[in-house]
Structures are given as C-alpha cells and as structure tokens.
DSSP file (Angstrom, degrees, kcal/mol; ACC not computed):
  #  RESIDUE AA STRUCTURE BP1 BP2  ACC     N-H-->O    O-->H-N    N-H-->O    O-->H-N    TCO  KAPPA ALPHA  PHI   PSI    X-CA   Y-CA   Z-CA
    1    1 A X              0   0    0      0, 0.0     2,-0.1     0, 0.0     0, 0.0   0.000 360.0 360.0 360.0 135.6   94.9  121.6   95.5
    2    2 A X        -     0   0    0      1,-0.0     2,-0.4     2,-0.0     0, 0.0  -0.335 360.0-164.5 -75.5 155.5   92.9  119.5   98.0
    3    3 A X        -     0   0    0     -2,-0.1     2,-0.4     2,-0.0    -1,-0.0  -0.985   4.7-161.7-149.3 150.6   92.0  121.2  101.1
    4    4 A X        -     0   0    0     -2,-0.4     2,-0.2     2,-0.0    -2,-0.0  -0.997  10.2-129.8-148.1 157.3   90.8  120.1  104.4
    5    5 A X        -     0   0    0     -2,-0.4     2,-0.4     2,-0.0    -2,-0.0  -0.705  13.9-171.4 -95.3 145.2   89.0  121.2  107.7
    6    6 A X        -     0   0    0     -2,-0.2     2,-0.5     2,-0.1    -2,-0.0  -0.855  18.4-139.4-153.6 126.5   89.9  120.8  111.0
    7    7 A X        -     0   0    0     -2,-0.4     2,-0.3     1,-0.0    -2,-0.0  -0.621  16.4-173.6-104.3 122.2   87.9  121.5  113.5
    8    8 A X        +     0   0    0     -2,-0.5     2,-0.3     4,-0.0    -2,-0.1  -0.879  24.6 159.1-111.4 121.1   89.6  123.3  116.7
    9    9 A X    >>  +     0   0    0     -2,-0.3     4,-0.8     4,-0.0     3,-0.6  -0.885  34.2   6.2-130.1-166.2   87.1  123.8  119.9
   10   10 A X  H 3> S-     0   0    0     -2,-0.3     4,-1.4     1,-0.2    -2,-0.0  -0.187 122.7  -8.4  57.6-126.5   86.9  124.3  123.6
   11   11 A X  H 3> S+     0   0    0      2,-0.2     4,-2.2     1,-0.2    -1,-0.2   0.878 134.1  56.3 -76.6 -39.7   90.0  124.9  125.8
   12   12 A X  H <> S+     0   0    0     -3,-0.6     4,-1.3     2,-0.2    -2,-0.2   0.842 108.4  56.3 -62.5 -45.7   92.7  124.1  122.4
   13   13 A X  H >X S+     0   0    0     -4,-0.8     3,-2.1     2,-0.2     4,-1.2   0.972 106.3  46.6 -65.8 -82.9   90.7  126.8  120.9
   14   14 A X  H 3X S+     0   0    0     -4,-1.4     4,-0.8     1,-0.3    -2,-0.2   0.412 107.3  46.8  54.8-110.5   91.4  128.8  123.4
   15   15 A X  H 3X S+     0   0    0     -4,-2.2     4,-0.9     2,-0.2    -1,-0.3   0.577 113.3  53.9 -74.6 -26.8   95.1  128.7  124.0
   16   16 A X  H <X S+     0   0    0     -3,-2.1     4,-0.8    -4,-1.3    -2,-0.2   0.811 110.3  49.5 -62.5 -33.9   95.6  129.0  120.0
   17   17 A X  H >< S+     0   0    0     -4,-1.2     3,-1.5     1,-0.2    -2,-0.2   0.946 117.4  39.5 -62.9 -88.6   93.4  132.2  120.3
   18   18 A X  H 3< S+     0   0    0     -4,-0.8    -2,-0.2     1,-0.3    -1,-0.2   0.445 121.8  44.6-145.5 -38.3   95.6  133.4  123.1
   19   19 A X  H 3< S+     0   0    0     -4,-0.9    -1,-0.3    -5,-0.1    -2,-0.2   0.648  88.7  98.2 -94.3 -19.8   98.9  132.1  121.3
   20   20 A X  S << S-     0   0    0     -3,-1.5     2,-0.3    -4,-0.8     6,-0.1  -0.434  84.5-105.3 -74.2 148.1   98.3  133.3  117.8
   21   21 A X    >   -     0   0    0      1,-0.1     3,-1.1     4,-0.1    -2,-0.1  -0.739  25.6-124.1 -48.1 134.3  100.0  136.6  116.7
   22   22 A X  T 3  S+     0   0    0      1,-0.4    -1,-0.1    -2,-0.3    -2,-0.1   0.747 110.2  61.0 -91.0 -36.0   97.4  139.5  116.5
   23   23 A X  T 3  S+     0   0    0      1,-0.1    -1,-0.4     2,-0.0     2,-0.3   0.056  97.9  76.0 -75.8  19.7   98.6  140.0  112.8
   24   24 A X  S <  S-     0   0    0     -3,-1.1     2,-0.2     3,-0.0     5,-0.1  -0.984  74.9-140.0-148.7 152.8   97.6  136.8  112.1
   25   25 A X    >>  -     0   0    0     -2,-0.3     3,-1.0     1,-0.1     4,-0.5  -0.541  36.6-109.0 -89.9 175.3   94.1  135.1  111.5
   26   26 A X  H >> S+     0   0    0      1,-0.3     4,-2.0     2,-0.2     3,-0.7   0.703 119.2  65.7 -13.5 -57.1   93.6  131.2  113.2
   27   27 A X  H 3> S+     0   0    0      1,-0.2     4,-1.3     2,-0.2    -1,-0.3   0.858 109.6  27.6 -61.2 -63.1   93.7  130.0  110.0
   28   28 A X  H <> S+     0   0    0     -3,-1.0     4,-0.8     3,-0.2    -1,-0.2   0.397 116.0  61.1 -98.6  20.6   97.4  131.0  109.3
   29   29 A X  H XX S+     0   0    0     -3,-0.7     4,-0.9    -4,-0.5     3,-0.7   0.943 107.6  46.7 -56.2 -86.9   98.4  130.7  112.9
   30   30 A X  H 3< S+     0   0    0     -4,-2.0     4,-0.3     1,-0.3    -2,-0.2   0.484 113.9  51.7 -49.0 -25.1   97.3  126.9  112.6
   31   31 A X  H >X S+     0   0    0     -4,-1.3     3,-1.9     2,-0.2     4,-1.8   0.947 108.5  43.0 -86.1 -48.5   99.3  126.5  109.4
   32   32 A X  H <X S+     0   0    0     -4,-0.8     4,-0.6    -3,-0.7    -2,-0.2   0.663 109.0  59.6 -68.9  -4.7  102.6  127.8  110.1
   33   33 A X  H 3< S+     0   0    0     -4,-0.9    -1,-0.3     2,-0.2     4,-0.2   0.651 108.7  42.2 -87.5 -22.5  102.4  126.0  113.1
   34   34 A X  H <> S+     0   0    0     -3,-1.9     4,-1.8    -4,-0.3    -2,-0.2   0.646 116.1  53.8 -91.7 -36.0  101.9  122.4  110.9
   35   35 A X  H  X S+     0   0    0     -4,-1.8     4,-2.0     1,-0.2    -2,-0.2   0.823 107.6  50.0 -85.3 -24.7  104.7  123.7  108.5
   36   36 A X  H  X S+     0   0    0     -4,-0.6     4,-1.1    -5,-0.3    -1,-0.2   0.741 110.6  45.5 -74.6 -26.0  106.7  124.1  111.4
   37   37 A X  H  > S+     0   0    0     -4,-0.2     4,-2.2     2,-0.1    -2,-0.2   0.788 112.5  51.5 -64.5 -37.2  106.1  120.8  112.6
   38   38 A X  H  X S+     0   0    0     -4,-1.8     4,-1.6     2,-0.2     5,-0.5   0.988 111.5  53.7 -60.9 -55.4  106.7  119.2  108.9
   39   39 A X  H >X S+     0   0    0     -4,-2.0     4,-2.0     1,-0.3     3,-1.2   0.884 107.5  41.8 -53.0 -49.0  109.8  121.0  109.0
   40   40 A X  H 3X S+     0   0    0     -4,-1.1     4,-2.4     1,-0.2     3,-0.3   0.940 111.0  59.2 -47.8 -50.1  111.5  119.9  112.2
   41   41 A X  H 3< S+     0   0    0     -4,-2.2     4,-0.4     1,-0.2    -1,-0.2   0.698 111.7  37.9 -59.0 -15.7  110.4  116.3  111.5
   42   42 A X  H <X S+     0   0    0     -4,-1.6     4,-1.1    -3,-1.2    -1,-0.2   0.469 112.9  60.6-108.0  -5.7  112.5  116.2  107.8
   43   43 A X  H  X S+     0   0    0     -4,-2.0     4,-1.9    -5,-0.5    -2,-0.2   0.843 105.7  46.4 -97.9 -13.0  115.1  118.1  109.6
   44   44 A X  H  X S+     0   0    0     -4,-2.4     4,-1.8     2,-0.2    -2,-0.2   0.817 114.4  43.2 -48.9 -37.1  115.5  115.1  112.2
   45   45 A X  H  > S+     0   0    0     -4,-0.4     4,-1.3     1,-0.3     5,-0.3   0.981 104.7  65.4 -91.6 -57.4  115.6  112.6  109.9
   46   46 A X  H >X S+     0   0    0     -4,-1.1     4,-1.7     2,-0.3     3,-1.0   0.899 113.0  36.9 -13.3 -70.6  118.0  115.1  108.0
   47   47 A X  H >X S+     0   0    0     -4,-1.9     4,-2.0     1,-0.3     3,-1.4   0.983 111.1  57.9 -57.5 -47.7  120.4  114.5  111.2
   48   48 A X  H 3X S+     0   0    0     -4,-1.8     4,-0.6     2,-0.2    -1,-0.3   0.693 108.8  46.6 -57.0 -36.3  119.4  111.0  111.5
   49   49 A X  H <X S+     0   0    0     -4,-1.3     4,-2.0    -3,-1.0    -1,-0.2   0.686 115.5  45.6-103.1 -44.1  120.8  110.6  107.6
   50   50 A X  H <X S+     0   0    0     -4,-1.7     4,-3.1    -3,-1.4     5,-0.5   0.696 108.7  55.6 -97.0 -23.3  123.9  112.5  108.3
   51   51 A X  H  X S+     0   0    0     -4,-2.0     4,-1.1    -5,-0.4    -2,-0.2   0.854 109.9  47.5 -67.4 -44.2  124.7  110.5  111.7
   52   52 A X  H  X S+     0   0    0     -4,-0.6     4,-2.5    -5,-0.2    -2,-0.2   0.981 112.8  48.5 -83.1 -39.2  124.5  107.4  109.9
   53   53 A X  H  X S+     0   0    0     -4,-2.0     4,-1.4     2,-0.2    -2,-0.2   0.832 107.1  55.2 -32.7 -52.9  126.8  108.9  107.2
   54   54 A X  H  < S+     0   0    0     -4,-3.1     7,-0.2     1,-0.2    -1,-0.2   0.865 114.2  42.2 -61.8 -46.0  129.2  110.1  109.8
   55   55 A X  H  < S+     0   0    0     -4,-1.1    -2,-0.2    -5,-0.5    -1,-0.2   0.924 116.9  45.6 -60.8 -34.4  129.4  106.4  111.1
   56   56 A X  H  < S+     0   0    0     -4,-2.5     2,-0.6     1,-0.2    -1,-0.2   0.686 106.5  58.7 -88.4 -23.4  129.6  104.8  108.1
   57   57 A X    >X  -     0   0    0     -4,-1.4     4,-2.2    -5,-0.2     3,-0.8  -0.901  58.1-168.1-123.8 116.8  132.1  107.0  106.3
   58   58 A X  H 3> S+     0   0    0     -2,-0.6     4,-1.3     1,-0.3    -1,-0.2   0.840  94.4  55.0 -68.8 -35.9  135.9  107.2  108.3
   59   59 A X  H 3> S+     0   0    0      2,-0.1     4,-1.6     3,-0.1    -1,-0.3   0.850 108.2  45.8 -72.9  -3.9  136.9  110.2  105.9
   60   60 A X  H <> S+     0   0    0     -3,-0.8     4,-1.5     2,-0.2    -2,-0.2   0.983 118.0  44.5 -84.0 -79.4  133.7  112.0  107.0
   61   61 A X  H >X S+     0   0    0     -4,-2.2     4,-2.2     1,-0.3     3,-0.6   0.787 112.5  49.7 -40.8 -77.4  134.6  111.1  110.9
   62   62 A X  H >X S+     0   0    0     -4,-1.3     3,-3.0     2,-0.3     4,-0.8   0.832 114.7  46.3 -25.5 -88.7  138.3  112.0  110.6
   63   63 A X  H >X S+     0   0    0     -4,-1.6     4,-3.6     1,-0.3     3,-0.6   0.753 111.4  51.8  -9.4 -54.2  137.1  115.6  108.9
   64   64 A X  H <X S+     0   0    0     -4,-1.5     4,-2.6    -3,-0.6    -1,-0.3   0.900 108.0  51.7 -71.8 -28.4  134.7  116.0  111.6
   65   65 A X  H << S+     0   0    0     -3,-3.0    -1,-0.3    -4,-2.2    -2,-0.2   0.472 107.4  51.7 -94.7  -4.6  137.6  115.4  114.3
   66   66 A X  H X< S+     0   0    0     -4,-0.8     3,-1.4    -3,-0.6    -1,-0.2   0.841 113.8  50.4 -60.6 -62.6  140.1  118.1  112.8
   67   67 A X  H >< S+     0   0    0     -4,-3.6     3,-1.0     1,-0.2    -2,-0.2   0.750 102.2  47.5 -26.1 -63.1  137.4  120.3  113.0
   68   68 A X  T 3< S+     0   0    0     -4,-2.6    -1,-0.2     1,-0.2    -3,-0.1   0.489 118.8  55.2 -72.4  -8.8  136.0  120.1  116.4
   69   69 A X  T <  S+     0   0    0     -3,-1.4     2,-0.6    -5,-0.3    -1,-0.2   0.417  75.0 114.7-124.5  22.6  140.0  120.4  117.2
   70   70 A X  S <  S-     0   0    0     -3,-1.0     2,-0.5     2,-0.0    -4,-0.0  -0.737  75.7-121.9 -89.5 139.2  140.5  123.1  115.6
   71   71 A X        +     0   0    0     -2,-0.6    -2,-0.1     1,-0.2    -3,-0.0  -0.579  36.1 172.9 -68.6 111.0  141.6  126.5  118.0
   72   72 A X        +     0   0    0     -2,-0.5    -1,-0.2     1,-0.0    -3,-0.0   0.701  65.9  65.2 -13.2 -59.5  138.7  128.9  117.0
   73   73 A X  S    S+     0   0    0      2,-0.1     2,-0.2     0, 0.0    -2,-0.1   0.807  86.8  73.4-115.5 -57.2  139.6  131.5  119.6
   74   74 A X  S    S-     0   0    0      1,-0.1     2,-0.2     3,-0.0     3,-0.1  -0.438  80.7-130.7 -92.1 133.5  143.1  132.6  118.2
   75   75 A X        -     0   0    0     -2,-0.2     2,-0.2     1,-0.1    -2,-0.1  -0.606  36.3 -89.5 -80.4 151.8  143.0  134.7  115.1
   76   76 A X        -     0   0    0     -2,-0.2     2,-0.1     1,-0.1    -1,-0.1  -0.340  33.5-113.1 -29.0 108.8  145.0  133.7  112.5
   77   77 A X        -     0   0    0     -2,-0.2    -1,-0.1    -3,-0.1     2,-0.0  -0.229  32.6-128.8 -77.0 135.5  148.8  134.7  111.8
   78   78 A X        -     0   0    0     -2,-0.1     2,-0.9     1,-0.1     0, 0.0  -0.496  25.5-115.0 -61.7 153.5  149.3  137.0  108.6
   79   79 A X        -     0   0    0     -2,-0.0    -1,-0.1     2,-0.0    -2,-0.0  -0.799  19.5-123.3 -88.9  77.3  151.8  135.9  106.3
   80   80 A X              0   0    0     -2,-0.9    -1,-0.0     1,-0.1     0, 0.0   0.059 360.0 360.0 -28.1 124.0  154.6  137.8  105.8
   81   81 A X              0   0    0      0, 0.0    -1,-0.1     0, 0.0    -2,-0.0   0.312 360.0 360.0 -87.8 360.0  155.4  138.9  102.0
C-alpha cells in the first residue's frame, strides 16, 4: 500500500488539535475526516445517479408519487377472519 504525508501546521494545526477526539491520535482524526469526505462525495453522485434515473424512468416517477401519497399517520386496518 502506498502511503503519503501531509503536512498540517500553524493555525489548521491548531483547530484539528482542538477538534480531534481525545481518543484519537492526529493521524486518525485526519483520516476519518478524508474518508468522510470520500464518502459524502460518492454518496452525491449516488443521488445524482438516482435523480437522473427518476427522470428518465416514468415507472420509477409514478412509484415514487404513490409513495410520497401515501397516509403514513393512520395505522393500518386489521382484517377480519
């Protein structure tokens, strides 16, 4: 696995010092913080994917518009046997 450095100083330093959990060192502050960025960015595009889907496909659209008009709020009646 390839590795790289990146070198944090001054005031950035700082506020990451200041920001990090106590239970965690710089090191894996600065990484979950980059895996948390990756993730948000493929789960945009992830919407972005499904937006075009919904646009492109009228049974998708249709589905989505039962849905969003379906009552929530009222529980369901039981079925008499």
């Amino acid at each position: 696995m390839r590795a790289t450095t990146v070198k944090v100083e001054g005031e950035l330093l700082a506020q990451l010092e200041r920001a990090k959990p106590p239970r965690l060192s710089l090191s894996a502050y600065v990484r979950s913080l980059l895996q948390q960025a990756v993730a948000r960015q493929q789960m945009i595009a992830a919407a972005d994917r499904y937006a075009e889907f919904v646009r492109e496909t009228p049974g998708e659209r249709e589905w989505l518009a039962k849905w969003d008009s379906a009552d929530l709020v009222t529980p369901p009646r039981r079925k008499r046997r």
